[in-house]
Backbone as CSV, one residue per row, in Angstrom:
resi,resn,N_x,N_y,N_z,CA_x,CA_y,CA_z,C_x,C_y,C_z
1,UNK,51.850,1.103,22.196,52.899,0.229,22.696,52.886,-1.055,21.864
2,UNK,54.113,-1.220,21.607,54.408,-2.995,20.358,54.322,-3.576,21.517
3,UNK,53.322,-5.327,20.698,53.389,-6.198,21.452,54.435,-6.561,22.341
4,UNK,54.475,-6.703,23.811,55.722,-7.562,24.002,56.750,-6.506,24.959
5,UNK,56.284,-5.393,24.220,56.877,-4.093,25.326,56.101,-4.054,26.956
6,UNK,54.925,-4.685,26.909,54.039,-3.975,28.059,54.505,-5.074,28.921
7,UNK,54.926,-6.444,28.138,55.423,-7.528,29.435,56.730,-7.585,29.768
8,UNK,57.507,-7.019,28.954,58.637,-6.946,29.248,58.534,-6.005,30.348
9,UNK,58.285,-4.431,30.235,58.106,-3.552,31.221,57.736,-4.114,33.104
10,UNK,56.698,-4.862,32.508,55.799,-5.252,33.573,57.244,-6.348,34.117
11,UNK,58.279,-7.397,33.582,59.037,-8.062,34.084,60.162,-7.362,35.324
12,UNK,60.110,-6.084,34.419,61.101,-5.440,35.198,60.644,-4.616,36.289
13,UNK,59.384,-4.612,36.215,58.264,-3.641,37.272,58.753,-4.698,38.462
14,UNK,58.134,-5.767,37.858,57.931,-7.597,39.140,59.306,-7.498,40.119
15,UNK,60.615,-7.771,38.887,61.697,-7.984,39.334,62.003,-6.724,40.612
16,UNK,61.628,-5.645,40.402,61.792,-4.408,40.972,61.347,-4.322,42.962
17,UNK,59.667,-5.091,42.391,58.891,-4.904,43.537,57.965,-5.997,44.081
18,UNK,58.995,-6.865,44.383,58.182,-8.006,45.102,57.741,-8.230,45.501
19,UNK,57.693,-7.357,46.882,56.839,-7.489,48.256,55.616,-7.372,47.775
20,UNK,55.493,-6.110,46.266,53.421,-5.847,45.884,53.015,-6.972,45.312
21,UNK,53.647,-8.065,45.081,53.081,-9.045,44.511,52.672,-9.928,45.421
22,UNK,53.790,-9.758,46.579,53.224,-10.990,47.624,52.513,-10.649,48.491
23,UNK,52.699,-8.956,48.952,50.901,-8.696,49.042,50.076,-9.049,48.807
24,UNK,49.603,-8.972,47.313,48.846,-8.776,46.745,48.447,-10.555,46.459
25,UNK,49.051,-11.522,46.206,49.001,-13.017,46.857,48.030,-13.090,48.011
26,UNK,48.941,-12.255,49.164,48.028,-12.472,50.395,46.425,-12.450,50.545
27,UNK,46.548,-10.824,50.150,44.874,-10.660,50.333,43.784,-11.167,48.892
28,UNK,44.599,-11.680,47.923,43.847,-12.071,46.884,43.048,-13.518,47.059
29,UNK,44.271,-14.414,47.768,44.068,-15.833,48.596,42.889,-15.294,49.960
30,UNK,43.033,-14.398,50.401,42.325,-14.474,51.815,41.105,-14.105,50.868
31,UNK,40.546,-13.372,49.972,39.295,-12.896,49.657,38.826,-13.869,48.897
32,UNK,39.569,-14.614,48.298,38.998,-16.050,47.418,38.447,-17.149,48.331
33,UNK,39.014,-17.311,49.817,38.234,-17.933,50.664,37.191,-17.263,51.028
34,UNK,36.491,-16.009,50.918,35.272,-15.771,51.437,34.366,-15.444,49.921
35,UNK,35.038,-15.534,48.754,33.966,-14.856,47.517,34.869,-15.573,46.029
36,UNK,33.332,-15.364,45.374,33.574,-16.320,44.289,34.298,-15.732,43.502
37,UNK,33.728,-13.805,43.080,35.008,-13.425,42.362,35.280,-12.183,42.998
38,UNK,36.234,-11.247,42.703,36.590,-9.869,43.476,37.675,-9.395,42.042
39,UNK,38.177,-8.292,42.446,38.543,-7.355,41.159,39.954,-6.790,41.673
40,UNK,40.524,-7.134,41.120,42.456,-7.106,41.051,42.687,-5.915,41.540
41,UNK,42.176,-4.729,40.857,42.189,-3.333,41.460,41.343,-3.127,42.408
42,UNK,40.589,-3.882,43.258,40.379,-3.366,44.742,40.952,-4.121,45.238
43,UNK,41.506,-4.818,45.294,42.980,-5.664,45.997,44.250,-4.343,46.122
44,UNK,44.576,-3.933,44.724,45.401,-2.715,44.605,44.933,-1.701,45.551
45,UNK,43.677,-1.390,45.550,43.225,-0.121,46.418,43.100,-0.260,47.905
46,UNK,43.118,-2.005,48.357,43.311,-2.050,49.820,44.634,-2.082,49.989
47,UNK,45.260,-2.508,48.771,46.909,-2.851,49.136,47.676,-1.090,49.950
48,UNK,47.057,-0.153,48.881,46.755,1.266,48.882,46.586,1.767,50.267
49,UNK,45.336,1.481,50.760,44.818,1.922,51.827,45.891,1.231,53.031
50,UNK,45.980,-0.326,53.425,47.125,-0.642,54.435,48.344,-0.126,54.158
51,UNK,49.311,0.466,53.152,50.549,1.170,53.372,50.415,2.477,53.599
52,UNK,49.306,3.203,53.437,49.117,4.123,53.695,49.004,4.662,55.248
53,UNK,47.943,3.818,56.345,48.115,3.693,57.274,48.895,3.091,58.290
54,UNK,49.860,2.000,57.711,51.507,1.550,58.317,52.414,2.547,58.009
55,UNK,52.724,2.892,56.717,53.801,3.984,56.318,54.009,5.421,56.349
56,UNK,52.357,5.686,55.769,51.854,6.894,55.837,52.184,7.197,54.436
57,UNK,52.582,6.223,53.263,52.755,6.481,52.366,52.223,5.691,51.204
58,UNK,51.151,5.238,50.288,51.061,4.522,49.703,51.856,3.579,48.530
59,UNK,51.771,2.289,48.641,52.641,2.030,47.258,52.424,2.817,45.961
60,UNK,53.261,3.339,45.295,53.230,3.476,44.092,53.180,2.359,43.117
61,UNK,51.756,2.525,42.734,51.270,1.091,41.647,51.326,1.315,40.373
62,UNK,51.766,1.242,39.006,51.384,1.417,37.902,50.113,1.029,37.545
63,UNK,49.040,1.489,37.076,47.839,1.167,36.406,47.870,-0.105,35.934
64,UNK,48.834,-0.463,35.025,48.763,-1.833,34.170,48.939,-3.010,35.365
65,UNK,49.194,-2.638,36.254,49.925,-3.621,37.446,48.648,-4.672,37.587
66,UNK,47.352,-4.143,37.617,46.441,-5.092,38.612,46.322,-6.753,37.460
67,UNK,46.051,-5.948,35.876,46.100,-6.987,35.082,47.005,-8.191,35.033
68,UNK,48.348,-7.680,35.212,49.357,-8.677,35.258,49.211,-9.817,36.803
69,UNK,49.281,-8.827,37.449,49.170,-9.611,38.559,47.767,-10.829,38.936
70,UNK,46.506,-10.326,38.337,45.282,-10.882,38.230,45.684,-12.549,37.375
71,UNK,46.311,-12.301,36.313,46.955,-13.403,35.354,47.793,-14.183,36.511
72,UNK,49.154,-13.835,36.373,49.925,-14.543,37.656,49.784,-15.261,39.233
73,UNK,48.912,-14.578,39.124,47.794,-15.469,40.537,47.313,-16.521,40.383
74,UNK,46.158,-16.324,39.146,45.355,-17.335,38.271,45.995,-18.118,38.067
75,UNK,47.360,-18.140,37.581,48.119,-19.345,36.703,48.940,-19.939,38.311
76,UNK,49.292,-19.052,39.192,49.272,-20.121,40.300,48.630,-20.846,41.458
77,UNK,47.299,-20.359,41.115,46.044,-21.289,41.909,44.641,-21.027,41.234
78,UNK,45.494,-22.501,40.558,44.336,-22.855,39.588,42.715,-23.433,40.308
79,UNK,43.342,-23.906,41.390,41.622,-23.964,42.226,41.112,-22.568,42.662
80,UNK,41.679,-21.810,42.060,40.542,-20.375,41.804,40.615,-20.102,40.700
81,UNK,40.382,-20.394,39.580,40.296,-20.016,38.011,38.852,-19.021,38.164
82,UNK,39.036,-17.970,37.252,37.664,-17.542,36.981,37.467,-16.438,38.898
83,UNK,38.344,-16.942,39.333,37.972,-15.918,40.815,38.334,-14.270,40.222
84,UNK,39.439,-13.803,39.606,39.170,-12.694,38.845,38.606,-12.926,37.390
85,UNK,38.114,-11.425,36.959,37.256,-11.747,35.313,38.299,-10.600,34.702
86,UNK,38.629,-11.415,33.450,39.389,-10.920,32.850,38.961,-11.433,31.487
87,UNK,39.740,-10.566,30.511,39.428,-10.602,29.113,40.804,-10.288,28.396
88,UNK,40.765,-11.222,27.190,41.847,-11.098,26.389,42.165,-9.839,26.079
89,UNK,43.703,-9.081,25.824,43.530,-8.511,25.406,45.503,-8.743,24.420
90,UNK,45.518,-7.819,23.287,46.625,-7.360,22.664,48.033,-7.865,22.839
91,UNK,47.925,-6.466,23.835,49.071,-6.482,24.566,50.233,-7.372,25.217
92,UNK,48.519,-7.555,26.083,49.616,-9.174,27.396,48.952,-10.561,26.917
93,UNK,47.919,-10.597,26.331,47.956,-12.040,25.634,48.042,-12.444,24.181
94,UNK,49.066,-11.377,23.970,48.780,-12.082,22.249,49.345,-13.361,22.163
95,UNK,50.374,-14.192,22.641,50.991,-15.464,22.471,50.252,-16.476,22.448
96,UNK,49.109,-16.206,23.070,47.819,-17.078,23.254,46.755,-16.939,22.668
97,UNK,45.937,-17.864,22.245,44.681,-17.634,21.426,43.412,-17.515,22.431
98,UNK,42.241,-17.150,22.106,41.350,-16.093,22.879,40.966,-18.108,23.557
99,UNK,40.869,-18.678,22.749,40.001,-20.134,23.475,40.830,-20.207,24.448
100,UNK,42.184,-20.772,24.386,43.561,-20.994,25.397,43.323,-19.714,26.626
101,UNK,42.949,-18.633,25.925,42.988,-17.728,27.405,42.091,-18.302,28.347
102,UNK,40.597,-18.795,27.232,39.504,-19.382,28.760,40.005,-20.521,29.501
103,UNK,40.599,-21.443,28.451,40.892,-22.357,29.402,41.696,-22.298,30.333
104,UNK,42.991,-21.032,30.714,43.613,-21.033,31.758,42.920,-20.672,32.226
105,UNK,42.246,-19.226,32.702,42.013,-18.672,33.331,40.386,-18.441,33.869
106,UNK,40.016,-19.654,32.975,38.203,-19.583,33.466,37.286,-18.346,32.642
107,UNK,37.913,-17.954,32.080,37.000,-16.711,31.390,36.423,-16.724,30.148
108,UNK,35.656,-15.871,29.756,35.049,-16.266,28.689,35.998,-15.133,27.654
109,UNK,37.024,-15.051,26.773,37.450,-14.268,25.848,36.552,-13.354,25.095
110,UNK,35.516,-13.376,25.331,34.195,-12.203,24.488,34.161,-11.190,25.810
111,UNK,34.328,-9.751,25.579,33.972,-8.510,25.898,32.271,-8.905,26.488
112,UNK,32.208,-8.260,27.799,31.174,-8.121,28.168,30.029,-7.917,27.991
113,UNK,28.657,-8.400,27.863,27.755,-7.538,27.241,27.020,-6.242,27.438
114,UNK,26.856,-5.286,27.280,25.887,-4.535,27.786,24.566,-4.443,28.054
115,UNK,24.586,-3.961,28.985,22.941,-4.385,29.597,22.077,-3.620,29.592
């Protein structure tokens, strides 16, 4: 995928399906008051589990979804920076340089180490 395709996609995903974002707001804010960090895709997988047992049907999430949304959170509550861990990547941050990514988002732009 060319740069620039995966956010565009992802714009029209957003525009599409609002309510998973403001879900996903909800319980991201409620778990940041009890923990320092938590992981975008088990937010997705409870989001998962409550429509499943209201609807009987789960949202249909795209994979790429948790990343975008993990970013868009971050950039609107910045008194949780660093509450998800994320890492530069290609795709959705090339406009930005790997330093600029830490400083929004609290992270360190270096790939994890192995242990």
């Amino acid at each position: 995928m060319k740069q620039g395709e995966l956010i565009a996609w992802f714009n029209v995903y957003h525009d599409d399906n609002p309510d998973q974002y403001e879900f996903f707001c909800k319980l991201a804010s409620q778990m940041a008051e009890k923990r320092d960090h938590y992981g975008a895709r088990s937010i997705i997988e409870v989001m998962r589990w409550y429509t499943s047992l209201d609807a009987g049907e789960p949202y249909k999430i795209a994979n790429d979804v948790p990343a975008f949304y993990a970013r868009k959170w971050t950039m609107a509550n910045q008194q949780h920076k660093g509450f998800f861990r994320m890492k530069w990547t290609k795709h959705i941050d090339y406009m930005i340089s790997r330093e600029r990514f830490n400083d929004i988002y609290g992270q360190s732009s270096e790939a994890p180490k192995q242990v």
